[in-house]
C-alpha positions in Angstrom: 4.8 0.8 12.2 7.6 1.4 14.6 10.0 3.2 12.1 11.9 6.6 14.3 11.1 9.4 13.0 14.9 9.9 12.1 14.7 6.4 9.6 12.0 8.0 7.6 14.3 10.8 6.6 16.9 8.8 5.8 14.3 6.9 3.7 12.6 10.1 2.1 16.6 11.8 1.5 17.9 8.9 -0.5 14.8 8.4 -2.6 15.1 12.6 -3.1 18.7 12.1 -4.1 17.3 8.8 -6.4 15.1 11.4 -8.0 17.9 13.8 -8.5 20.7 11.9 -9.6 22.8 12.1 -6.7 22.6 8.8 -4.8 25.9 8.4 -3.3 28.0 5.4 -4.2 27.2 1.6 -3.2 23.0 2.2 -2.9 21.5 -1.1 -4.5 18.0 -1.2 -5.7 17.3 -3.5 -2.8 17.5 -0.5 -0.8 15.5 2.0 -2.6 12.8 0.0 -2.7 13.1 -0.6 1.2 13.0 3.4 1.3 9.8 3.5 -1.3 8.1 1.2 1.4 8.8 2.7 4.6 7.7 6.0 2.7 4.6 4.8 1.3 3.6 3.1 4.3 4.7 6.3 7.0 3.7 9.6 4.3 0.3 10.1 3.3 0.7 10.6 -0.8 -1.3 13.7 -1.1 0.0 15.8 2.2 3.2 14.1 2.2 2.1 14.5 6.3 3.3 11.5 8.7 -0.1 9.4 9.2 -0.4 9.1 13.0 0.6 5.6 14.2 -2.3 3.7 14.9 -4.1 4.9 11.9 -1.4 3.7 9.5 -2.1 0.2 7.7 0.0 -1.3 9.4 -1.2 -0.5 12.7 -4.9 -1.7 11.4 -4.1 -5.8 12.8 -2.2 -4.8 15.9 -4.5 -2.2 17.1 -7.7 -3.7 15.4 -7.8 -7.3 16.6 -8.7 -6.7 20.5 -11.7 -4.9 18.6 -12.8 -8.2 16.7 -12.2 -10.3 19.8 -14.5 -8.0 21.8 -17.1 -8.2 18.6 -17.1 -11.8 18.6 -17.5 -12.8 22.5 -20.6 -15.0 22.8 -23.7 -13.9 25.3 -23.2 -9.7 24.3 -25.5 -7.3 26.3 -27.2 -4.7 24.8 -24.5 -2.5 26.1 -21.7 -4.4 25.2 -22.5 -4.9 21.1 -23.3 -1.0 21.7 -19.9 -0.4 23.5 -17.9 -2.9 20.7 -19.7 -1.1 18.1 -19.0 2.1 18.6 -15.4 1.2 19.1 -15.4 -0.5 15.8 -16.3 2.1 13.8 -15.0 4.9 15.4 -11.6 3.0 14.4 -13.2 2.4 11.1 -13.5 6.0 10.7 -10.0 7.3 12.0 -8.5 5.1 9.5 -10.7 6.1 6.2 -10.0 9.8 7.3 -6.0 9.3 8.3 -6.0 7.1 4.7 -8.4 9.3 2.6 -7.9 11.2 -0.8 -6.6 14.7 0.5 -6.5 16.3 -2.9 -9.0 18.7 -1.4 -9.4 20.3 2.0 -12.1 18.7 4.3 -13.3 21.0 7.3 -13.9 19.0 11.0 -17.7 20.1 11.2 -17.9 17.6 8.0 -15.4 14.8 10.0 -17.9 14.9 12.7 -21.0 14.7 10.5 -18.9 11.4 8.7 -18.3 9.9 12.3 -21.6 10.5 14.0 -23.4 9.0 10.9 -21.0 6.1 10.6 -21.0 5.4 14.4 -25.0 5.6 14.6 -25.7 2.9 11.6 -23.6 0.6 12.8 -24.7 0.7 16.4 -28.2 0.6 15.1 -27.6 -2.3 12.5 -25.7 -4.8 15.4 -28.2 -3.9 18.1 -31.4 -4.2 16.0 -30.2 -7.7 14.6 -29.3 -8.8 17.9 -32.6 -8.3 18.9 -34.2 -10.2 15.9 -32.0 -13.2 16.7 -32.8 -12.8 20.5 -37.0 -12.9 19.4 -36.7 -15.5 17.4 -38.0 -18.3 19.5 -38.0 -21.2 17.0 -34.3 -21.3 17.5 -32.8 -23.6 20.2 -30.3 -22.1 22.8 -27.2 -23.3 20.8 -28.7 -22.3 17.6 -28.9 -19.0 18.7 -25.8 -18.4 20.0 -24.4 -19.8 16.6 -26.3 -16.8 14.8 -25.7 -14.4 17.8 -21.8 -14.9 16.8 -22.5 -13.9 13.0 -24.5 -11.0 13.5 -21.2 -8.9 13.7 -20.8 -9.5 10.2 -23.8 -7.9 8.1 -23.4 -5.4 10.8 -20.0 -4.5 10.5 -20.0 -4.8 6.3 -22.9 -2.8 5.8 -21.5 -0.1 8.5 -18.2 0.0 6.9 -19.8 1.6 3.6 -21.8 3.7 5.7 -18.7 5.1 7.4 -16.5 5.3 4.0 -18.9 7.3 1.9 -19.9 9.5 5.3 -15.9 9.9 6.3 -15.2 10.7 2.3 -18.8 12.3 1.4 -17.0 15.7 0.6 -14.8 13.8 -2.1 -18.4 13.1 -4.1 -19.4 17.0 -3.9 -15.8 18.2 -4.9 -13.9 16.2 -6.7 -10.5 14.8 -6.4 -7.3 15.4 -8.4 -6.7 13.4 -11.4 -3.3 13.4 -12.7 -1.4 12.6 -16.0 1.2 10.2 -16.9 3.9 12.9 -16.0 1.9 13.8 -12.7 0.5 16.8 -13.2 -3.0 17.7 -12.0 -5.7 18.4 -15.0 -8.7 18.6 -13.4 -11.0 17.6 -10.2 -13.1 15.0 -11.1 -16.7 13.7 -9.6 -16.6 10.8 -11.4 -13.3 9.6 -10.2 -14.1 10.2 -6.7 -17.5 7.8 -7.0 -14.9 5.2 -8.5 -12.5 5.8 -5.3 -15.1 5.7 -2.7 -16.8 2.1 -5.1 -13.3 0.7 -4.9 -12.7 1.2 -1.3 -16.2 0.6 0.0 -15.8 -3.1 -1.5 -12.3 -3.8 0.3 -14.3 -2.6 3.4 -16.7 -5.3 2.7 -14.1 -8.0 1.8 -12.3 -7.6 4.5 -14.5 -8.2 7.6 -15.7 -11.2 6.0 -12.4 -13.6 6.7 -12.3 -11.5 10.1 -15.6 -11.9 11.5 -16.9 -14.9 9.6 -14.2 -17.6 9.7 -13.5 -17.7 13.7 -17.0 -18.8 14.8 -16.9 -21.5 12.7 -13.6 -22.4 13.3 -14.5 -21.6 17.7 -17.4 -23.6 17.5 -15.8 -26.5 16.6 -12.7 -26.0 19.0 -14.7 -25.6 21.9 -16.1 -29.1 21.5 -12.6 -30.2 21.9 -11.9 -31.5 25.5 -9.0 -29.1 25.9 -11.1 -26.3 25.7 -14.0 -28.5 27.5 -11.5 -29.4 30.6 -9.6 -25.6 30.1 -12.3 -22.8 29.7 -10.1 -20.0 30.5 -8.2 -20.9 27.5 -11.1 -20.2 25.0 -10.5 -16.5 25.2 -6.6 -17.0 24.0 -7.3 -19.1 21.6 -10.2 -16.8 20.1 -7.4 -13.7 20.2 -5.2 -16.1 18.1 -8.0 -17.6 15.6 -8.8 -13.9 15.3 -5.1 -12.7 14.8 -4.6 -14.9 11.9 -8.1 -14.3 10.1 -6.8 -10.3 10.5 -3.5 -11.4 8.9 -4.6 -13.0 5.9 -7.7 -11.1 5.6 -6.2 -7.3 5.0 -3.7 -7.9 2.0 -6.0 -9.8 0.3 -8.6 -6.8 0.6 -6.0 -4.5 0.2 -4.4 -6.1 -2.8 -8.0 -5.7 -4.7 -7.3 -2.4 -6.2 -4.0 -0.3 -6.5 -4.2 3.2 -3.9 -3.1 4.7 -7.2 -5.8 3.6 -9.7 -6.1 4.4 -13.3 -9.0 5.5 -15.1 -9.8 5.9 -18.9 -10.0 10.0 -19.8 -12.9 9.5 -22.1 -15.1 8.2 -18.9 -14.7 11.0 -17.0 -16.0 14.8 -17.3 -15.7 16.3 -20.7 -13.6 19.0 -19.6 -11.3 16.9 -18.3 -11.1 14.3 -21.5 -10.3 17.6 -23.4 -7.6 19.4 -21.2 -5.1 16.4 -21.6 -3.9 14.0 -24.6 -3.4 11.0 -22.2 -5.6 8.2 -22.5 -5.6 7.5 -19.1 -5.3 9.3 -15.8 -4.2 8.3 -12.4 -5.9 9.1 -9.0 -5.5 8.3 -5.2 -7.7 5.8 -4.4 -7.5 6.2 -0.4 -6.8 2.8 1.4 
């Protein structure tokens, strides 16, 4: 995350000279590989662009998990699941643009289109089953706070497929790049692109759920704890930690799911695809 600028080049010049057989003397494997990482984690595989900071991977926990805290405060306002919400997603949707397939060019008119629509479902999905929760009046107090603390949830899940299809929409009408085993470009497929924007709408699913799902039950039960009883102004720490570790384990395990590079049989896709190469397979970028 906090690589300079002048350690990426480094990186990038001794996996070029790798590539071209002119690594100079003493370079282990230990040390490519470290260069392969800090590439692949900095360098966006199909603009070979530097992805901007926050919007890396690894900026998603760091930058990401005041968000959840601010999802997960008990007694929200109207204007405060509104105001988490739309900070949410508009994260969300930063991220599935800075970590898209960029095989094709998108215009910004269709960026804002992604946003507004992502932003909008979300907003409306928290805030109408807030208000379900709030009407239901066979719940006791406590109950419904329980509930109140899981609505962000279903919210966020269901949002988080709205915002990857609307964010990567233009991947669906055009295509992306597949490539051969040698990595060269034989055609744009549709199909492909519905199997990239599957595979990374189900991460986006997977992953809230540790998030937003594991520290109300875990809160609940530490705020019975006479610590917390006798300290109050230590629930809001502890919740940033609870929520800091569910972050942690919950991203590589939704990341891990399915490789950003992800291969498809050639006889599934478009015929004129099938027939314009004699691999069996081809590889495309998935988007993370």
């Amino acid at each position: 995350l906090f690589y300079l600028q002048s350690r990426l080049k480094e990186a990038v010049q001794l996996l070029e000279d790798y590539k071209h057989g002119t690594l100079p003397p003493g370079v282990t494997n230990k040390e490519l590989w470290g260069a392969q990482k800090i590439k692949q984690a900095i360098i966006h595989p199909d603009t070979n662009e530097t992805i901007f900071m926050p919007f890396r991977m690894s900026g998603y926990i760091p930058f990401g998990t005041p968000i959840v805290v601010g999802l997960l405060l008990p007694n929200q306002t109207l204007a405060s699941t509104v105001f988490w919400q739309w900070l949410n997603q508009s994260h969300n949707a930063c991220v599935n643009y800075a970590n898209r397939n960029a095989t094709k060019p998108s215009p910004t008119s269709k960026f804002i289109q992604g946003y507004l629509g992502a932003v909008i479902s979300a907003v409306s999905i928290a805030v109408g089953l807030n208000v379900l929760v709030q009407r239901a009046n066979k719940f006791t107090p406590a109950t419904r706070l329980l509930i109140q603390r899981f609505v962000p949830f279903p919210a966020v899940a269901s949002a988080n497929i709205c915002n990857v299809v609307l964010m990567r929409h233009t991947e669906l009408e055009e295509g992306i790049d597949v490539l051969d085993n040698n990595g060269n470009i034989v055609g744009s497929s549709r199909i492909a692109a519905k199997h990239a924007l599957l595979e990374t709408a189900l991460t986006r699913v997977v992953l809230p759920m540790p998030i937003l799902v594991l520290p109300p039950i875990i809160m609940s039960i530490l705020e019975k704890t006479s610590l917390l009883r006798s300290r109050p102004r230590m629930i809001l720490p502890v919740q940033s930690l609870v929520c800091l570790a569910a972050f942690g384990l919950a991203l590589p395990l939704a990341i891990s799911l399915f490789p950003q590079m992800s291969e498809i049989e050639t006889s599934r896709l478009e015929p004129e695809i099938a027939m314009a190469t004699p691999s069996k397979t081809v590889v495309y970028n998935k988007g993370l």
